[in-house]
C-alpha positions in Angstrom: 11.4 10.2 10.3 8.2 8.8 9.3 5.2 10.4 7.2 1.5 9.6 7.7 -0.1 9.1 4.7 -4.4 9.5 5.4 -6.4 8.4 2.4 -7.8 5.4 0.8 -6.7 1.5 0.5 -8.6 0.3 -2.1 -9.0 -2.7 -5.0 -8.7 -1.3 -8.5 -10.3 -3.9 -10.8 -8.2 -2.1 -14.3 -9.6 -2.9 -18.0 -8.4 -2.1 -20.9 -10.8 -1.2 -24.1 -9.1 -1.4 -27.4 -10.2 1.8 -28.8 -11.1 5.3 -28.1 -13.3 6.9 -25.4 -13.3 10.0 -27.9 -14.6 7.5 -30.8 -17.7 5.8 -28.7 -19.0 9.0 -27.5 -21.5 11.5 -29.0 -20.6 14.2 -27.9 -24.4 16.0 -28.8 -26.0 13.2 -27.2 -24.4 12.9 -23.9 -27.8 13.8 -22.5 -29.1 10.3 -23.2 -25.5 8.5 -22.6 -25.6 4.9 -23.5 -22.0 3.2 -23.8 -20.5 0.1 -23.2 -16.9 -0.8 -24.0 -15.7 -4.3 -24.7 -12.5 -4.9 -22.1 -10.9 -8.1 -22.9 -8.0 -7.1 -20.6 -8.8 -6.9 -17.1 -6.9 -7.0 -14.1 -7.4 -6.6 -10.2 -4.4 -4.7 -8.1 -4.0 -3.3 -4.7 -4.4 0.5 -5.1 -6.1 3.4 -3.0 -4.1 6.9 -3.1 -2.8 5.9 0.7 -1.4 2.7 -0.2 0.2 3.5 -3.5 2.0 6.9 -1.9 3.3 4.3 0.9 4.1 1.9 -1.8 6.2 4.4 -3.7 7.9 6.2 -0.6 8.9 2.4 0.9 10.1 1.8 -2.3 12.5 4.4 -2.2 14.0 3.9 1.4 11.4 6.0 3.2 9.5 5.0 5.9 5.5 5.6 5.3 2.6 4.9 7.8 -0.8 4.9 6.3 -3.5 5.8 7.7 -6.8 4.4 6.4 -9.8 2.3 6.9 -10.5 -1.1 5.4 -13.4 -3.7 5.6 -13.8 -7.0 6.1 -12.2 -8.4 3.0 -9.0 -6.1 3.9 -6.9 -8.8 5.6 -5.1 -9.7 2.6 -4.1 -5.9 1.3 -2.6 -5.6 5.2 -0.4 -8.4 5.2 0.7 -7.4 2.0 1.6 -4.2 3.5 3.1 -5.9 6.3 5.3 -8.0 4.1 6.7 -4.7 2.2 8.0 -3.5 5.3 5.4 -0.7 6.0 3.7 0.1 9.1 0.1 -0.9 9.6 -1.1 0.3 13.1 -2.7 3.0 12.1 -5.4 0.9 9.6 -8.3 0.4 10.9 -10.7 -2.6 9.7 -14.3 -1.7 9.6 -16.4 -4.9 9.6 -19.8 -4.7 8.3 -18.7 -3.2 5.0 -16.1 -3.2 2.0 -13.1 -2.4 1.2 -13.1 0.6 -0.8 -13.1 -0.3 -4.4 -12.2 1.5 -7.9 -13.2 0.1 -11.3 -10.6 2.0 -14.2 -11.4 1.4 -17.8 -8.7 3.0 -19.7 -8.4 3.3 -23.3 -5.7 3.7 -25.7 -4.7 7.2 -25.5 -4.7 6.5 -21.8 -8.0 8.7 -21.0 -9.6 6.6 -17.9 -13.2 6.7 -16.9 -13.3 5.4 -13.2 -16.4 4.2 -10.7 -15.4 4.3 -6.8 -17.4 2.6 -4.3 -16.0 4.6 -0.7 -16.9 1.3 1.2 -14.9 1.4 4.6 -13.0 4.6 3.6 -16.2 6.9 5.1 -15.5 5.5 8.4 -11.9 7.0 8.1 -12.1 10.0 10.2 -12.5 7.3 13.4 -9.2 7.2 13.5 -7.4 10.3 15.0 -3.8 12.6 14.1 -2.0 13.3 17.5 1.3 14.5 18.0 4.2 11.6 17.8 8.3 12.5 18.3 8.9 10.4 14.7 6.1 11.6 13.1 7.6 15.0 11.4 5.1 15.2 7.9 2.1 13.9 6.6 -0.1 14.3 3.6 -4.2 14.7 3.1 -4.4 12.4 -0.1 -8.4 11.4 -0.8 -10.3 9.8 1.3 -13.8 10.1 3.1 -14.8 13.6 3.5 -15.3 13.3 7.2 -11.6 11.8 7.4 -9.8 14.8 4.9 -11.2 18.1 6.8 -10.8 16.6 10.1 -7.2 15.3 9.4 -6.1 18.5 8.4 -7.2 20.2 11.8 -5.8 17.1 13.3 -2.1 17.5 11.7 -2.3 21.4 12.3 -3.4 21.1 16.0 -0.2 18.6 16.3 2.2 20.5 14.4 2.7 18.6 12.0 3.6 20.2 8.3 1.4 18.4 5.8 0.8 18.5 2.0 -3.2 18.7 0.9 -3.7 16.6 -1.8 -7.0 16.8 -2.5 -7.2 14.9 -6.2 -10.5 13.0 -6.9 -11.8 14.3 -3.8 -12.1 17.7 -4.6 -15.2 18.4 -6.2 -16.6 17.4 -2.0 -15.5 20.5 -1.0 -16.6 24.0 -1.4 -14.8 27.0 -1.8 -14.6 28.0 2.2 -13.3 24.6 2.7 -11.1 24.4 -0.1 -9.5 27.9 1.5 -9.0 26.8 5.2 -7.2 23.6 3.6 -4.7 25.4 1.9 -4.8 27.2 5.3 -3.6 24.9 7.2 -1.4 22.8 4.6 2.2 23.5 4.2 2.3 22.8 0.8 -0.5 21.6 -2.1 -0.6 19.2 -5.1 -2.5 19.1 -7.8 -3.0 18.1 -11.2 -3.8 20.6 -13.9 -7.7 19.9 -14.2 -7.4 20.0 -10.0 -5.6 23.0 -10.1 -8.2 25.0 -12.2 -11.1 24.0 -10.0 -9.5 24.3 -7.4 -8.6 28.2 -8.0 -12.1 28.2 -9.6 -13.7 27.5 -5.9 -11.3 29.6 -4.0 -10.7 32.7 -6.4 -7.0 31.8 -5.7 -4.7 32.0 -8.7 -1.5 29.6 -8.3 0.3 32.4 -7.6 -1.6 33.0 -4.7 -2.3 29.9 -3.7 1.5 29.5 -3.4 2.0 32.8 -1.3 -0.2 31.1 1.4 1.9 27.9 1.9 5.3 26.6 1.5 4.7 25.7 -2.2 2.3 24.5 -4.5 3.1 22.0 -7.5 0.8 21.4 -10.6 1.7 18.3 -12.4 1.0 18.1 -16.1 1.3 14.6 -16.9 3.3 14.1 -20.1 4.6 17.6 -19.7 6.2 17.7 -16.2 5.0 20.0 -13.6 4.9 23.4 -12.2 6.4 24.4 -8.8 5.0 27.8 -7.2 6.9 28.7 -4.4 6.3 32.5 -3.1 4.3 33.9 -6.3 7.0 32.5 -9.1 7.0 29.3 -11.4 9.6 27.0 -12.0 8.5 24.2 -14.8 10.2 21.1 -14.0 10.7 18.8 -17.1 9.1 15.5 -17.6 11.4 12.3 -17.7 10.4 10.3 -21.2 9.3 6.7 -20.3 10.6 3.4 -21.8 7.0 2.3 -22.4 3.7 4.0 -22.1 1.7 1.1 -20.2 -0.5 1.9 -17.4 -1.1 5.4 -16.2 -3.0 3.9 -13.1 -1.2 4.9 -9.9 1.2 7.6 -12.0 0.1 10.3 -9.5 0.6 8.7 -6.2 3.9 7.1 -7.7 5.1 10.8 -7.6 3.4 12.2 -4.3 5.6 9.3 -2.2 8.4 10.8 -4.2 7.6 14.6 -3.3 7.1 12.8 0.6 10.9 11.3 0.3 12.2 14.7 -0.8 10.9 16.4 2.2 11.6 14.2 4.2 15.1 14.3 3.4 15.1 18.4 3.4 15.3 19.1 -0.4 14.0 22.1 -2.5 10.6 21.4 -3.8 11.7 21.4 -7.3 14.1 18.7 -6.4 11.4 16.8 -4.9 9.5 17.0 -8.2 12.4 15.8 -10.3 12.5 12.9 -8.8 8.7 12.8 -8.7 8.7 13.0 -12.5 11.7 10.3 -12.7 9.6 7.8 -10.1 6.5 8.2 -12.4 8.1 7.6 -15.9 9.2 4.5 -14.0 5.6 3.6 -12.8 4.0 4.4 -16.4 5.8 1.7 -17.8 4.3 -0.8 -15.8 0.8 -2.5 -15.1 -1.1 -1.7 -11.8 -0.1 1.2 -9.5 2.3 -1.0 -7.3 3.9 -3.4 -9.4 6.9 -1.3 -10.5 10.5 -1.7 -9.0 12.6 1.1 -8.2 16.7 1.1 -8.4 17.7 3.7 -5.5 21.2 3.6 -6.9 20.3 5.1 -10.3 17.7 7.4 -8.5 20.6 8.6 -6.6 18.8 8.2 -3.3 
């Protein structure tokens, strides 16, 4: 069974600065902002939220199609794909314009401040969801706006249970649309910051949000995450990294995990278990596909 993964290949260009956002910041003068941070590490990865979640699903025996648009300096982030073993026909290369691009600084209490340049990504949506026999889930991770709303009617026209996603991209959205995602999704992921805008915008509490699909999980970094399923929270623990390194990537690390588990039929808060095992794995490493994962001691 294979899960199509719509959202964003992109460069991450990652730099470190040797100090703390909280330190360098005013916090009364954030009216006239004027910073700049001295990043003598600096680093350039393949990233995007759709190749990371392929990345990480691949990685743990599962077979992921992304979906996504790159430009005219993608050829190189394709083959790589192609040389991992993961499916490429649904990426479509877009030639007058980049490949989306992401510029992290983080600093050392791994806060990140991050610029994104869409590039190809807003010509995402020219690629359409139709029903396929080994095509059985998919997932609305960020991408263009265009691409994320009509995706969703896409996978729910072709029957096909998706999770929404929605991450960075949510502040695009307003409350209606928010609602008719959630709608249509099977189940939903979000962060904790996510989670309160997102019931902010729809008036939706988790609780609720969770009565109105499958399951909805809230992950909390450091501190695990929560899994809603029908109104009641189960708090799944986080797994304690060997290193703290790079939390670049940590996110989709454990969304390709959440995409093996339900692949494979398992409760949601198993799916999250392994989620939270995959990420303490990916923390530990630089970049947010650089990290190896043992399927043996994953017990997958």
């Amino acid at each position: 069974m294979a899960a199509l993964i719509c959202g964003s290949l992109a460069f991450d260009t990652i730099m470190n600065f040797e100090g703390r956002f909280a330190d360098q910041i005013l916090p009364d003068q954030v009216h006239i902002l004027n910073v700049s941070f001295l990043v003598p590490g600096l680093r350039r990865d393949f990233g995007g939220c759709a190749g990371n979640i392929a990345y990480s699903l691949n990685a743990l025996g599962g077979t992921a199609l992304p979906m996504a648009a790159v430009g005219s300096d993608g050829a190189d982030y394709v083959a790589r794909l192609q040389g991992l073993g993961i499916g490429t026909e649904f990426i479509r290369e877009i030639g007058d314009t980049y490949t989306a691009q992401c510029f992290i600084t983080t600093d050392l209490a791994n806060n990140q401040i991050t610029a994104f340049h869409p590039g190809a990504m807003q010509q995402a949506h020219a690629t359409r969801i139709t029903a396929r026999d080994d095509i059985q889930l998919g997932i609305i991770s960020p991408d263009g706006r265009d691409a994320m709303l009509q995706h969703a009617e896409q996978f729910k026209v072709a029957g096909i249970p998706f999770v929404f996603d929605p991450g960075q991209g949510l502040p695009m959205f307003n409350g209606d649309e928010l609602a008719r995602f959630i709608e249509q999704a099977d189940w939903v992921t979000v962060n904790d910051y996510e989670g309160k805008m997102l019931s902010d915008r729809t008036g939706w509490d988790n609780a609720e949000i969770s009565r109105r699909v499958r399951g909805l999980v809230v992950t909390l970094g450091a501190d695990g995450c929560d899994v809603w399923v029908d109104g009641q929270c189960t708090h799944v623990p986080a797994v304690a990294p060997d290193a703290v390194v790079d939390p670049t990537g940590c996110g989709d690390a454990w969304r390709g995990a959440l995409l093996f588990g339900l692949e494979k039929g398992w409760s949601l808060v198993d799916c999250a278990a392994l989620g939270n095992r995959v990420g303490a794995i990916k923390i530990a490493q630089r970049g947010p596909q650089n990290y190896q994962l043992d399927r043996q001691l994953l017990g997958v």
